[in-house]
Biotite code that builds the C-alpha atoms (Angstrom):
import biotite.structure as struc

atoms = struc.array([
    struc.Atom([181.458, 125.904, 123.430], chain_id="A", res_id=1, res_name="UNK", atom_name="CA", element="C"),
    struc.Atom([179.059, 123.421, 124.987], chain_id="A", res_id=2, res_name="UNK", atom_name="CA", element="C"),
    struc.Atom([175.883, 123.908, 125.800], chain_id="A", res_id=3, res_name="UNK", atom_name="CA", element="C"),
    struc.Atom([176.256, 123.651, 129.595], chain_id="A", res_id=4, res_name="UNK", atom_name="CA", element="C"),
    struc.Atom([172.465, 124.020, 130.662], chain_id="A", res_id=5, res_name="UNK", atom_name="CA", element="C"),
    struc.Atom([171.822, 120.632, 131.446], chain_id="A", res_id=6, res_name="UNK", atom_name="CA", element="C"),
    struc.Atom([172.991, 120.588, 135.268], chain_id="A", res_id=7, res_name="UNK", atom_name="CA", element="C"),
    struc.Atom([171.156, 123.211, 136.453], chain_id="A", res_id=8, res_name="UNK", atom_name="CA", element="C"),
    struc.Atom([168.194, 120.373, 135.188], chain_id="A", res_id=9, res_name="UNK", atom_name="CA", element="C"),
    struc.Atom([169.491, 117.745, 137.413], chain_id="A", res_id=10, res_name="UNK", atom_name="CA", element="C"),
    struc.Atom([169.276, 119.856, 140.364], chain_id="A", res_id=11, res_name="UNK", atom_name="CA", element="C"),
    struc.Atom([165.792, 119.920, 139.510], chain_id="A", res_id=12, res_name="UNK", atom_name="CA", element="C"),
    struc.Atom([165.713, 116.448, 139.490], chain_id="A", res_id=13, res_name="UNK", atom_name="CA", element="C"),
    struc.Atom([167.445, 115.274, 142.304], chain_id="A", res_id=14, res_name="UNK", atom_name="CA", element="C"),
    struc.Atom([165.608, 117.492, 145.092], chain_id="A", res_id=15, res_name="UNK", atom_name="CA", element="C"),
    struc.Atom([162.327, 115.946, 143.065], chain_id="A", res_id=16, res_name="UNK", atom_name="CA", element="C"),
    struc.Atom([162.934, 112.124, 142.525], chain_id="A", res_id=17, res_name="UNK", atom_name="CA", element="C"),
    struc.Atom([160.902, 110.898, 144.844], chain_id="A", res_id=18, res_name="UNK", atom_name="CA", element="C"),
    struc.Atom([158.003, 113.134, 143.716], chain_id="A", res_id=19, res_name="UNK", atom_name="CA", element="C"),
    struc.Atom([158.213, 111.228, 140.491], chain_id="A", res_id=20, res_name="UNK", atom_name="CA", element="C"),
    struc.Atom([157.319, 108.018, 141.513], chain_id="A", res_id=21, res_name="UNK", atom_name="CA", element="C"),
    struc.Atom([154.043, 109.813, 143.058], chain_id="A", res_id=22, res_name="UNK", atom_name="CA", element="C"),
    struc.Atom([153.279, 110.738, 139.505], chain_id="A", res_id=23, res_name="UNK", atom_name="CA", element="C"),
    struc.Atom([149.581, 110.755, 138.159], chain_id="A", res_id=24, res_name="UNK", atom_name="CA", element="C"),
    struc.Atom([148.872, 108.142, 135.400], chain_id="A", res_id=25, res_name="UNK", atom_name="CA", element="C"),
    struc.Atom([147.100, 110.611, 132.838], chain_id="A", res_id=26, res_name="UNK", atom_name="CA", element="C"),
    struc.Atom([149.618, 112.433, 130.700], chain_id="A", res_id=27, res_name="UNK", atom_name="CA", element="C"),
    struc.Atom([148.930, 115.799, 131.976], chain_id="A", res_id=28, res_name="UNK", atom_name="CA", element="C"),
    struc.Atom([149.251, 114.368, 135.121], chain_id="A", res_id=29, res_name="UNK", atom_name="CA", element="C"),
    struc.Atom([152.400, 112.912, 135.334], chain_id="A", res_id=30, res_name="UNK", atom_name="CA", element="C"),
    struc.Atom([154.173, 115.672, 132.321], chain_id="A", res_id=31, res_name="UNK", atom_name="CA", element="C"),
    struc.Atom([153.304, 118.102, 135.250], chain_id="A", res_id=32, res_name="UNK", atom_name="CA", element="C"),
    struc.Atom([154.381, 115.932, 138.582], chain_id="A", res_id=33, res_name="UNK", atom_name="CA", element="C"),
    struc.Atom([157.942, 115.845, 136.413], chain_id="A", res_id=34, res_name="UNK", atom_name="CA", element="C"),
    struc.Atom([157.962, 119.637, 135.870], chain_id="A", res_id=35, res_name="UNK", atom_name="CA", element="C"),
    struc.Atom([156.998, 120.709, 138.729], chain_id="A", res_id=36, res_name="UNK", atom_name="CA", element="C"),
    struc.Atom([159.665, 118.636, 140.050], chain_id="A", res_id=37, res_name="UNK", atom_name="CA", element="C"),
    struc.Atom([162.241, 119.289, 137.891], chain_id="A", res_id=38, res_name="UNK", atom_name="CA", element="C"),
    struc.Atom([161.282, 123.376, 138.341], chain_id="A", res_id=39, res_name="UNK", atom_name="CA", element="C"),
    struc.Atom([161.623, 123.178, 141.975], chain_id="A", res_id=40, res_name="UNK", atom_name="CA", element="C"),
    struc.Atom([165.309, 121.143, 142.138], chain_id="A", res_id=41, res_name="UNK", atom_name="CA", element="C"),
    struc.Atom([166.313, 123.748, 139.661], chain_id="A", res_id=42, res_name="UNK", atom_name="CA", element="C"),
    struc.Atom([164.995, 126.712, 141.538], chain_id="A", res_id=43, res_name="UNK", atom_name="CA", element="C"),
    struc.Atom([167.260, 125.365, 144.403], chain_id="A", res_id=44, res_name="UNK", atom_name="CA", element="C"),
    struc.Atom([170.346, 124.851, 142.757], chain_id="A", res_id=45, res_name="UNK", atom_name="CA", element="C"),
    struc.Atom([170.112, 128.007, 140.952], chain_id="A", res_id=46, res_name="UNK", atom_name="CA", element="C"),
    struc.Atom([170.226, 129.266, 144.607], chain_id="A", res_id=47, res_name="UNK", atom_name="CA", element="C"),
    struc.Atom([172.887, 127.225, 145.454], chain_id="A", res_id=48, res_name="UNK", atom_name="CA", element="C"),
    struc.Atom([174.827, 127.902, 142.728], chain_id="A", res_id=49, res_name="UNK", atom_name="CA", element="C"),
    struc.Atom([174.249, 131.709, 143.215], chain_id="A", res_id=50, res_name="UNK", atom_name="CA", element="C"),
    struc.Atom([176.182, 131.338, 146.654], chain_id="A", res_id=51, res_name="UNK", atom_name="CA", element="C"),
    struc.Atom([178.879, 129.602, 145.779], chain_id="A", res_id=52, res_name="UNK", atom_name="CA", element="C"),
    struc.Atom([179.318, 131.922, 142.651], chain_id="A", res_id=53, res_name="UNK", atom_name="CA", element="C"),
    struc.Atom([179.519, 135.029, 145.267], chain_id="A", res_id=54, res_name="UNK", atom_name="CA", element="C"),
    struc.Atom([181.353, 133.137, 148.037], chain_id="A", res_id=55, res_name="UNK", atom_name="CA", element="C"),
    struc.Atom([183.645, 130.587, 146.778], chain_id="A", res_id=56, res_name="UNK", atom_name="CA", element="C"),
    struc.Atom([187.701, 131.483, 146.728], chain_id="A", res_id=57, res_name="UNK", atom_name="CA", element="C"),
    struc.Atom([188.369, 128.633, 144.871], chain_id="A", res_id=58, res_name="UNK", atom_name="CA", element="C"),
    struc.Atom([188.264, 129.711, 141.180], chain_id="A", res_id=59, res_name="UNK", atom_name="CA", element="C"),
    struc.Atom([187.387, 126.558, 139.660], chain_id="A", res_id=60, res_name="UNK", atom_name="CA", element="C"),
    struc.Atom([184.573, 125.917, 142.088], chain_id="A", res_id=61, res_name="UNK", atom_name="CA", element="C"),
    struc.Atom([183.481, 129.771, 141.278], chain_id="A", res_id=62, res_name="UNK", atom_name="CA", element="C"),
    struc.Atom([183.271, 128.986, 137.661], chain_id="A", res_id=63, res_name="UNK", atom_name="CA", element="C"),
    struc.Atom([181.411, 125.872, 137.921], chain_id="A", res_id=64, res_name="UNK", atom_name="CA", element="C"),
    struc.Atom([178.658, 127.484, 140.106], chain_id="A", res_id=65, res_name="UNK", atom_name="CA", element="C"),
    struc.Atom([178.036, 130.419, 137.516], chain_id="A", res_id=66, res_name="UNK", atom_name="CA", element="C"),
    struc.Atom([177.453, 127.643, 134.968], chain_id="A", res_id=67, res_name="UNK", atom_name="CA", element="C"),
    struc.Atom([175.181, 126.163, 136.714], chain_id="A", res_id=68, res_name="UNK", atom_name="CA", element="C"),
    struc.Atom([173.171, 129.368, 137.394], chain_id="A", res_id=69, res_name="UNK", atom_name="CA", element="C"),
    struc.Atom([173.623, 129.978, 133.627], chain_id="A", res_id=70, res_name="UNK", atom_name="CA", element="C"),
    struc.Atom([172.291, 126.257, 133.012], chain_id="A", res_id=71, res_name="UNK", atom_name="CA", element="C"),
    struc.Atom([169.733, 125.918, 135.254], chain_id="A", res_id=72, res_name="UNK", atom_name="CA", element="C"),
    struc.Atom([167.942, 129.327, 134.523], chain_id="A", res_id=73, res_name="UNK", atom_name="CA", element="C"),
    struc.Atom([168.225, 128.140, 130.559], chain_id="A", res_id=74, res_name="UNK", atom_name="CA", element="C"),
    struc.Atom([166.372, 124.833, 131.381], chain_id="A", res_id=75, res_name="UNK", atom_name="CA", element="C"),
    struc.Atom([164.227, 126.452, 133.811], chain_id="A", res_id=76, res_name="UNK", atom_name="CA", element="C"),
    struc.Atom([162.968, 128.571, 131.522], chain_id="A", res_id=77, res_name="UNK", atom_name="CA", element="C"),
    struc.Atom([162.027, 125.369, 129.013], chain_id="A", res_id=78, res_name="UNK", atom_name="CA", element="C"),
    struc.Atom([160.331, 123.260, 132.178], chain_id="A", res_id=79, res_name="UNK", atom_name="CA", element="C"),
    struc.Atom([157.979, 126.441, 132.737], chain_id="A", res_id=80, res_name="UNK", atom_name="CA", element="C"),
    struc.Atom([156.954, 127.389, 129.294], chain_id="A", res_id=81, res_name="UNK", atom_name="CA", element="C"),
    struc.Atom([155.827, 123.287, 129.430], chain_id="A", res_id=82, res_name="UNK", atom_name="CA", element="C"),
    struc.Atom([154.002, 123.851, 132.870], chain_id="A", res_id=83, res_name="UNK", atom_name="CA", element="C"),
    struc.Atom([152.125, 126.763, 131.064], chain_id="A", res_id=84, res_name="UNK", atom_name="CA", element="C"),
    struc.Atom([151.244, 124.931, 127.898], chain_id="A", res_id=85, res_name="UNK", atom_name="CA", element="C"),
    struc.Atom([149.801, 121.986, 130.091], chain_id="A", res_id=86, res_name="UNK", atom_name="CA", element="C"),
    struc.Atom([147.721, 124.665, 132.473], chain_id="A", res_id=87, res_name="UNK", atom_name="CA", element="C"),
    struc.Atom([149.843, 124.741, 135.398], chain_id="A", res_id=88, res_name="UNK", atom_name="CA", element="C"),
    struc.Atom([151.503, 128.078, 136.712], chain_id="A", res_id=89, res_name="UNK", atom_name="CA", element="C"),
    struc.Atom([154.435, 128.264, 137.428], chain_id="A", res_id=90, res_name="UNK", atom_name="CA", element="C"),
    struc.Atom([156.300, 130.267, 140.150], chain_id="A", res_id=91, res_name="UNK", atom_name="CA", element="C"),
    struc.Atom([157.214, 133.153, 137.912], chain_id="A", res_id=92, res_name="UNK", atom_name="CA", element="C"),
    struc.Atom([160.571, 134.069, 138.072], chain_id="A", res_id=93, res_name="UNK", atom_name="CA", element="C"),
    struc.Atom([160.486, 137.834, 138.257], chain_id="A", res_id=94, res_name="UNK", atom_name="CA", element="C"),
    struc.Atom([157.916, 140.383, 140.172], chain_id="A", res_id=95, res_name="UNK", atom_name="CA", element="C"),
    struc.Atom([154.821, 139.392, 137.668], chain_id="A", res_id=96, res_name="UNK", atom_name="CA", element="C"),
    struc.Atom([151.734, 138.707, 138.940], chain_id="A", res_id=97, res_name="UNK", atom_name="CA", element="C"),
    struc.Atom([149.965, 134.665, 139.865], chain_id="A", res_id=98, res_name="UNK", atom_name="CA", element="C"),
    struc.Atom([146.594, 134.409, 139.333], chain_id="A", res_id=99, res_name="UNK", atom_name="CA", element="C"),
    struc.Atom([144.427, 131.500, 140.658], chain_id="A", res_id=100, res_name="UNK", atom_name="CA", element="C"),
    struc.Atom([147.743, 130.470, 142.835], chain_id="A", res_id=101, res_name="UNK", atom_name="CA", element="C"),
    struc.Atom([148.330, 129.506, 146.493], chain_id="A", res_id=102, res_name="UNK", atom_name="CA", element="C"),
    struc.Atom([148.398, 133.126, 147.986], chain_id="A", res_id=103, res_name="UNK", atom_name="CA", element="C"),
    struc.Atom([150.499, 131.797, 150.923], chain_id="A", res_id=104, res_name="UNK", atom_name="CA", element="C"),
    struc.Atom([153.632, 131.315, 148.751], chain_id="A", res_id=105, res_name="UNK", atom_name="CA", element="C"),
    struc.Atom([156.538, 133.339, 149.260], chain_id="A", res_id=106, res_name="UNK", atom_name="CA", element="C"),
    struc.Atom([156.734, 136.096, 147.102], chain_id="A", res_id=107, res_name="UNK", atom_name="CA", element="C"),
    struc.Atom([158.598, 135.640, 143.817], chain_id="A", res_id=108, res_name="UNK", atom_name="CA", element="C"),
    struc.Atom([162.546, 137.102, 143.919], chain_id="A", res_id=109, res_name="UNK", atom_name="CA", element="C"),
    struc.Atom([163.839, 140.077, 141.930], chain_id="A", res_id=110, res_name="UNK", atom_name="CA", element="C"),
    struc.Atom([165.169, 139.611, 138.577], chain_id="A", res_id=111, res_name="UNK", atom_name="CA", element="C"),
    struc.Atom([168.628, 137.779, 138.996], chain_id="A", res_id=112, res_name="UNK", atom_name="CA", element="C"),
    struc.Atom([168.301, 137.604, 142.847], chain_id="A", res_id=113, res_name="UNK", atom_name="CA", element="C"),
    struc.Atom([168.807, 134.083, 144.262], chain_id="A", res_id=114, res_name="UNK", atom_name="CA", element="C"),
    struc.Atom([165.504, 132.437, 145.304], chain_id="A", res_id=115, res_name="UNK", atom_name="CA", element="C"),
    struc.Atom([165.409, 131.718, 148.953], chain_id="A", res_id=116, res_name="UNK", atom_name="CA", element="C"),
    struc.Atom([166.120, 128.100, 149.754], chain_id="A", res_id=117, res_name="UNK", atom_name="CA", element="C"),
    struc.Atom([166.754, 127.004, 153.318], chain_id="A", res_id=118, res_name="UNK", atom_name="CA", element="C"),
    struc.Atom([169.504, 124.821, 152.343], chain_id="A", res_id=119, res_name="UNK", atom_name="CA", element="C"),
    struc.Atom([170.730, 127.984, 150.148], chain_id="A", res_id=120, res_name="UNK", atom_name="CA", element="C"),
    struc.Atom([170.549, 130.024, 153.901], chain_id="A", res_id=121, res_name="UNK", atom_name="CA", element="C"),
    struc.Atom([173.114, 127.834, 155.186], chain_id="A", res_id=122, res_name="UNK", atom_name="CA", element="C"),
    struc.Atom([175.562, 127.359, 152.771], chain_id="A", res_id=123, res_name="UNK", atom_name="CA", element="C"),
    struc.Atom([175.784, 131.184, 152.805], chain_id="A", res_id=124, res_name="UNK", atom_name="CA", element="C"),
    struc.Atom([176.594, 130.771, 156.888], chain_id="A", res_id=125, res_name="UNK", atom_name="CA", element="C"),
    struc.Atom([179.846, 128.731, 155.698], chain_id="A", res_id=126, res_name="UNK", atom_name="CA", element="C"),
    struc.Atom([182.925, 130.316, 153.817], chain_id="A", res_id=127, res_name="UNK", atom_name="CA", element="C"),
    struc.Atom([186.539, 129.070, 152.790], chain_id="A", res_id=128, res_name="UNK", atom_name="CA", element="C"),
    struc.Atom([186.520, 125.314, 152.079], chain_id="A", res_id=129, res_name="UNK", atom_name="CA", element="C"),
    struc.Atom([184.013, 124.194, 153.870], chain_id="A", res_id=130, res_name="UNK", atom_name="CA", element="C"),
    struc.Atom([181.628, 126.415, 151.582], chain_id="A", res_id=131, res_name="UNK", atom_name="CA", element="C"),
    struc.Atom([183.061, 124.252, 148.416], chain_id="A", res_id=132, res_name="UNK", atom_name="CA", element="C"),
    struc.Atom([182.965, 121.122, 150.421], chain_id="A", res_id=133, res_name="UNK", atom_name="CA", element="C"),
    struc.Atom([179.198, 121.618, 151.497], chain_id="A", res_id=134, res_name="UNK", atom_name="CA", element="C"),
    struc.Atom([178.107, 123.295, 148.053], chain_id="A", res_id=135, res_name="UNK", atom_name="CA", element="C"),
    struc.Atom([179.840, 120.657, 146.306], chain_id="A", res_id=136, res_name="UNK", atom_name="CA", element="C"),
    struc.Atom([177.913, 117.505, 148.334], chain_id="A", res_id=137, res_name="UNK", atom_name="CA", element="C"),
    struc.Atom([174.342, 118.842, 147.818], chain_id="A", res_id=138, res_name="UNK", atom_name="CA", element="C"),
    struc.Atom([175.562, 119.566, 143.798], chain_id="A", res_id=139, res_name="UNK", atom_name="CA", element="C"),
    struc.Atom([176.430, 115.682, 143.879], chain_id="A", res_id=140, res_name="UNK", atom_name="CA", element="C"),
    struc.Atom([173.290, 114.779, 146.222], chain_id="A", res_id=141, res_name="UNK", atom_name="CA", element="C"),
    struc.Atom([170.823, 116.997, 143.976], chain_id="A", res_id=142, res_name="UNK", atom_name="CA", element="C"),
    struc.Atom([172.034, 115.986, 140.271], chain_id="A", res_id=143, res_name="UNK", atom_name="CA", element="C"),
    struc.Atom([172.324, 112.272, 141.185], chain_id="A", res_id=144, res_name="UNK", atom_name="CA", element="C"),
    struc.Atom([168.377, 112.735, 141.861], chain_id="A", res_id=145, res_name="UNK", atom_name="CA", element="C"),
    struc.Atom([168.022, 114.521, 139.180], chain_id="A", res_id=146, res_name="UNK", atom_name="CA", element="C"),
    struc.Atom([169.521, 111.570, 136.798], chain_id="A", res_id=147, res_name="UNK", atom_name="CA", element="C"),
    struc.Atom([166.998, 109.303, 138.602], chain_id="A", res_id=148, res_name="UNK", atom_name="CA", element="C"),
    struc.Atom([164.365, 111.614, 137.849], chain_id="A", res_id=149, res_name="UNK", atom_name="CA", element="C"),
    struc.Atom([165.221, 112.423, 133.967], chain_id="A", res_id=150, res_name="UNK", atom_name="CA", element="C"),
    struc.Atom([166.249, 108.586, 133.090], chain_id="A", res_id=151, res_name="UNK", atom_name="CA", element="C"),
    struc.Atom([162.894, 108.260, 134.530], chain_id="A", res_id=152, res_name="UNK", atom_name="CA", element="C"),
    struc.Atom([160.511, 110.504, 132.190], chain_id="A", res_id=153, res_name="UNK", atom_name="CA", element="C"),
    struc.Atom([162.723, 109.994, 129.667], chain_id="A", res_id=154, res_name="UNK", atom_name="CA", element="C"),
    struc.Atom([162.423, 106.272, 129.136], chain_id="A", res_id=155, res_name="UNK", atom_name="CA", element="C"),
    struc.Atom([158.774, 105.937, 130.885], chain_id="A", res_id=156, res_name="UNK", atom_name="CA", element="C"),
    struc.Atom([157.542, 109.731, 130.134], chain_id="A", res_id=157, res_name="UNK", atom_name="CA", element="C"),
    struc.Atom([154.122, 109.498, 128.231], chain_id="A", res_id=158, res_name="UNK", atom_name="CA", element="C"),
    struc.Atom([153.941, 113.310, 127.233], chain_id="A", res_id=159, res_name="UNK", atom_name="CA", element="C"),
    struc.Atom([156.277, 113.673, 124.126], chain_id="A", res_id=160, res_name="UNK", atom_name="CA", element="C"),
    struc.Atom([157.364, 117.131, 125.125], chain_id="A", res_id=161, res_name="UNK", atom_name="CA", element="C"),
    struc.Atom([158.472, 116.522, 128.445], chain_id="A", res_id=162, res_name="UNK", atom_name="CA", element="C"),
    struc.Atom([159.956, 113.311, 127.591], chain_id="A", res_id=163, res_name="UNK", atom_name="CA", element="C"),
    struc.Atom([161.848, 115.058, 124.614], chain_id="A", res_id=164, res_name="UNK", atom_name="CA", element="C"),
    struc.Atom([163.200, 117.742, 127.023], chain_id="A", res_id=165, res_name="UNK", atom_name="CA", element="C"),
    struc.Atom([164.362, 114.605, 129.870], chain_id="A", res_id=166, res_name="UNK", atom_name="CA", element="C"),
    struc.Atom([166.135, 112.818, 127.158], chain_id="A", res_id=167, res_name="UNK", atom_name="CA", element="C"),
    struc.Atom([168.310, 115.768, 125.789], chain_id="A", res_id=168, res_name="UNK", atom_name="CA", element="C"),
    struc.Atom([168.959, 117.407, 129.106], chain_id="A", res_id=169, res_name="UNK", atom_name="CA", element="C"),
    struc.Atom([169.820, 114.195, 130.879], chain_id="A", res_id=170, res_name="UNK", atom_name="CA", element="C"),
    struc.Atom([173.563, 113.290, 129.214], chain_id="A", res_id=171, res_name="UNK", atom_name="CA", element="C"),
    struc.Atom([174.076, 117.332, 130.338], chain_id="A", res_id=172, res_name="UNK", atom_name="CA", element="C"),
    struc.Atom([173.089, 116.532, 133.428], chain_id="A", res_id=173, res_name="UNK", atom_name="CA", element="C"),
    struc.Atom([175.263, 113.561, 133.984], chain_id="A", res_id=174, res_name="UNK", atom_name="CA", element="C"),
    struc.Atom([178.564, 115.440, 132.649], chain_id="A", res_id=175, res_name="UNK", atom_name="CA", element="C"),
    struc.Atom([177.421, 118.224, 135.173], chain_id="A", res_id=176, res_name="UNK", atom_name="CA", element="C"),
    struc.Atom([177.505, 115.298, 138.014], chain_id="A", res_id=177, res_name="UNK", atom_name="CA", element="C"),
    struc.Atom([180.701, 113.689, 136.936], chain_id="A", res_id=178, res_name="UNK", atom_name="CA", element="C"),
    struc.Atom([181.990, 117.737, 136.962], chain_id="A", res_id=179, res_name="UNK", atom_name="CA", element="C"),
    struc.Atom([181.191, 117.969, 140.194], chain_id="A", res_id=180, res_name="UNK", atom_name="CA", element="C"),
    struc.Atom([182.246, 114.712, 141.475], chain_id="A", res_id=181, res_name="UNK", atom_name="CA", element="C"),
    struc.Atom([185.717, 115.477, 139.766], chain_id="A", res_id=182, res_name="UNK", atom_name="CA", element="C"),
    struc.Atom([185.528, 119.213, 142.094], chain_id="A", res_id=183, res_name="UNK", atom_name="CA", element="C"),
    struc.Atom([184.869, 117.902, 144.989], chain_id="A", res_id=184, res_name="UNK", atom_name="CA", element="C"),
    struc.Atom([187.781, 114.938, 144.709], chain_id="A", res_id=185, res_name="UNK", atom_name="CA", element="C"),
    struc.Atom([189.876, 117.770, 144.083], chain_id="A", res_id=186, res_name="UNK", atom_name="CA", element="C"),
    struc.Atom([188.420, 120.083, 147.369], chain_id="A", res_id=187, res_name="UNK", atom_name="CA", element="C"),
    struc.Atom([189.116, 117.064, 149.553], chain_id="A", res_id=188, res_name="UNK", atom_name="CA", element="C"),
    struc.Atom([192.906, 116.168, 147.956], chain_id="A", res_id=189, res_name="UNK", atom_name="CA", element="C"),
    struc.Atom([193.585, 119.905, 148.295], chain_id="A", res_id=190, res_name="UNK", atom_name="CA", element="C"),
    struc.Atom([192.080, 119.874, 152.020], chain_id="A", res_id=191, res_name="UNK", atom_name="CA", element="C"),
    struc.Atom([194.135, 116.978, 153.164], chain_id="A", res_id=192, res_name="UNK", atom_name="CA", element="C"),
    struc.Atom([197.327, 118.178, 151.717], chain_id="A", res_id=193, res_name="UNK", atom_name="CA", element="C"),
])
């Protein structure tokens, strides 16, 4: 079975892109503009994902949310043990405690509960197909950023461990784009029918 963890990273990466460009030039700098980046799109599409995966009565759109909750956890897991080896914190992704972080930050979510995401909010407003139509556009929005983002620190990255991590997760996260390009062809064939 393959390794299906590398979506979840392109979430990260889309919502981010931009962010990258804004990059420091030190190492440190710029290793931690990506992962912070990267962390945050993935946070979101976990949440995403985690709606769809509840909501969705289309099977195949069902399955391909719970990988990406299963992906994106796995590689958000790798992007914050980076952020700790390079002195940044991390949002941690259970009830531990932050020290030295900004105390007006929501409070981290409960062990395998869905981080709160605005766009996360209103996708869970929506049901029936336009759920997998809506879920399905930010998936295709967020991992073409995230592409942009990885090809990015993966060709230009100037930390070797962050720039290791871009360049194996990003063909993941392109299969995980052309997934969910393929889904949402087949939402709008079935809705037109």
């Amino acid at each position: 079975m393959k390794t299906l963890w590398i979506a979840p990273l392109a979430a990260l990466v889309v919502a981010f892109a931009p962010l990258a460009h804004a990059q420091t030039k030190t190492d440190k700098g710029a290793e931690t503009g990506f992962v912070q980046q990267a962390l945050k799109s993935g946070t979101e599409e976990v949440a995403l994902a985690m709606v769809a995966a509840q909501k969705s009565q289309n099977s195949e759109v069902k399955q391909f949310a719970q990988m990406l909750v299963s992906d994106h956890t796995a590689v958000n897991e790798q992007l914050q043990l980076l952020a700790q080896r390079n002195g940044a914190t991390p949002a941690p992704r259970d009830d531990s405690k932050r020290s030295g972080t900004d105390t007006t930050a929501p409070p981290p979510a409960a062990p395998g509960a869905a981080p709160s995401s605005p766009r996360a909010d209103e996708l869970a407003k929506l049901s029936g197909a336009e759920l997998d139509k809506k879920f399905l556009s930010l998936v295709v929005e967020g991992h073409e950023k995230s592409v942009e983002l990885y090809s990015t620190e993966a060709e230009k990255g100037t930390n070797p461990a962050a720039k290791k991590l871009a360049t194996e997760t990003l063909p993941k996260i392109k299969e995980h784009l052309s997934q969910a390009k393929s889904l949402q062809q087949q939402v709008m064939d079935k809705k037109t029918q």
